[in-house]
N, C-alpha and C positions, 0 to 999 in steps of 0.2 A: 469450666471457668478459665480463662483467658490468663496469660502474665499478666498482664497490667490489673487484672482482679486479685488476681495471689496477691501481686507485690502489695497494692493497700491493705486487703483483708490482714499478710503479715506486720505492715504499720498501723493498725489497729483503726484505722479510715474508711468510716461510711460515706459514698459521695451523697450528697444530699439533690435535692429535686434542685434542676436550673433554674436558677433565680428568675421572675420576670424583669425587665428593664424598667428604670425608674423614670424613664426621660422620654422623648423622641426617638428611639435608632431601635436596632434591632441585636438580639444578645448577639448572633454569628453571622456569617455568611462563609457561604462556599463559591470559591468563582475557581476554575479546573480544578487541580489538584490540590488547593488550599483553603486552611478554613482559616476564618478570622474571626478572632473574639473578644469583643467589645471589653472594654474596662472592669475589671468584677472588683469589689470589694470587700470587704470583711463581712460579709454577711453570715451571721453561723444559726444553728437552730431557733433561735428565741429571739432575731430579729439580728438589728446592726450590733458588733463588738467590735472594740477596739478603738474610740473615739477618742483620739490623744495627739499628740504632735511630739514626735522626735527631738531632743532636744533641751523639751521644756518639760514634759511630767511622763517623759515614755521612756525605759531603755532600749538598748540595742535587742536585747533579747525577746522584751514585749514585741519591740516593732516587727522582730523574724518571725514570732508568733503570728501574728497580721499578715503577714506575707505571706506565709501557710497556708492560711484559711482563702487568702484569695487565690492562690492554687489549685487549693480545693475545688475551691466554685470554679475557674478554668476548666479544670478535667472535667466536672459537671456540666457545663456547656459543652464539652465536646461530644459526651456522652448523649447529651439531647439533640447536637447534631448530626451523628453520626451515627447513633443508634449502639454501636459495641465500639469502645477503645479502643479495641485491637487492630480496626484503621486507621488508628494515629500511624503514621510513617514513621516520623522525627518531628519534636518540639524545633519548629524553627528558630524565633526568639522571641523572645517578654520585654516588654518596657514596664518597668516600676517604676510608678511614682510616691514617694516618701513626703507625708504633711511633716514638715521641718522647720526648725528657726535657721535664719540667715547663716548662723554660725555652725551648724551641725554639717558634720562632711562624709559620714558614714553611712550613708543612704548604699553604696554595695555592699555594706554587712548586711544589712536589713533585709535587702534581696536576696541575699542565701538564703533566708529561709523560703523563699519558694523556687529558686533556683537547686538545692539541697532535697528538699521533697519532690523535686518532676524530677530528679534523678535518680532518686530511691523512686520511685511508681514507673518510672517509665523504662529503667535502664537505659541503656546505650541510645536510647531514641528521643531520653528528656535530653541529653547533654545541648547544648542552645548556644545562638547570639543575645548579648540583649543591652538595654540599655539601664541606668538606675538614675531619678531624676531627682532632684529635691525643688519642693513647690510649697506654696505659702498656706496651703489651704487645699482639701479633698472634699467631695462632697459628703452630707451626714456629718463632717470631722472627723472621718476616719484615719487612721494613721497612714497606710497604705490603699496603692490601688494596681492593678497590673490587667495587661491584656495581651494577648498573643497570638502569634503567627503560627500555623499547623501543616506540614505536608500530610497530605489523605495517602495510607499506602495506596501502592497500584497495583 
């Protein structure tokens, strides 16, 4: 078993099966040395979780929760496209998008929690760029959504 297997097994995270895409596009792509992964969202065992808006009926702490989970499903896509973790290189960067009212301005707390969990799973390799966006509306109505940029070790 690999680091990046210990580190979830010790945060107590099973990655789940990659989700299929709900749309048009495709979950990853690899073009050289990088993978790209599509927007994942709160999708947990038993379907969509986390259907809220920041702001209006979510805390900050729900939303990190959300942010988690779509982390989760990140590693998960990497894992179906790569086959073993362990050629993640370095998490390059995530853009999170937060479903938020006009007035909510904490959308980088909210990203900690998936910026906080690729650090704990990934060590030294989660540490990232990234962006935290707040938007009127996520598809499903999910609270969050993130996607991310992957160097492939060499």
């Amino acid at each position: 078993m690999g680091e990046i297997e210990q580190n979830l097994k010790s945060l107590g995270v099973e990655l789940p099966a990659a989700a299929a895409p709900a749309a048009n596009y495709i979950p990853y792509l690899i073009s050289g040395n990088m993978l790209y992964i599509s927007g994942q969202i709160t999708m947990g065992p038993d379907g969509i979780e986390h259907q809220a808006r920041l702001g209006e009926n979510y805390s900050v702490e729900q939303g990190q929760a959300a942010a988690k989970l779509c982390a989760i499903n990140i590693l998960a896509q990497a894992k179906a496209a790569l086959g073993d973790l362990e050629k993640i290189g370095r998490l390059v960067k995530i853009t999170g998008f937060v479903n938020s009212t006009p007035d909510f301005g904490d959308q980088p707390a909210v990203i900690n929690g998936a910026s906080d969990f690729m650090v704990a799973a990934l060590g030294e390799r989660g540490r990232h760029t990234r962006s935290a966006v707040g938007v009127s509306n996520l598809p499903f109505g999910v609270a969050t959504e993130i996607e991310a940029i992957i160097e492939i070790a060499g």
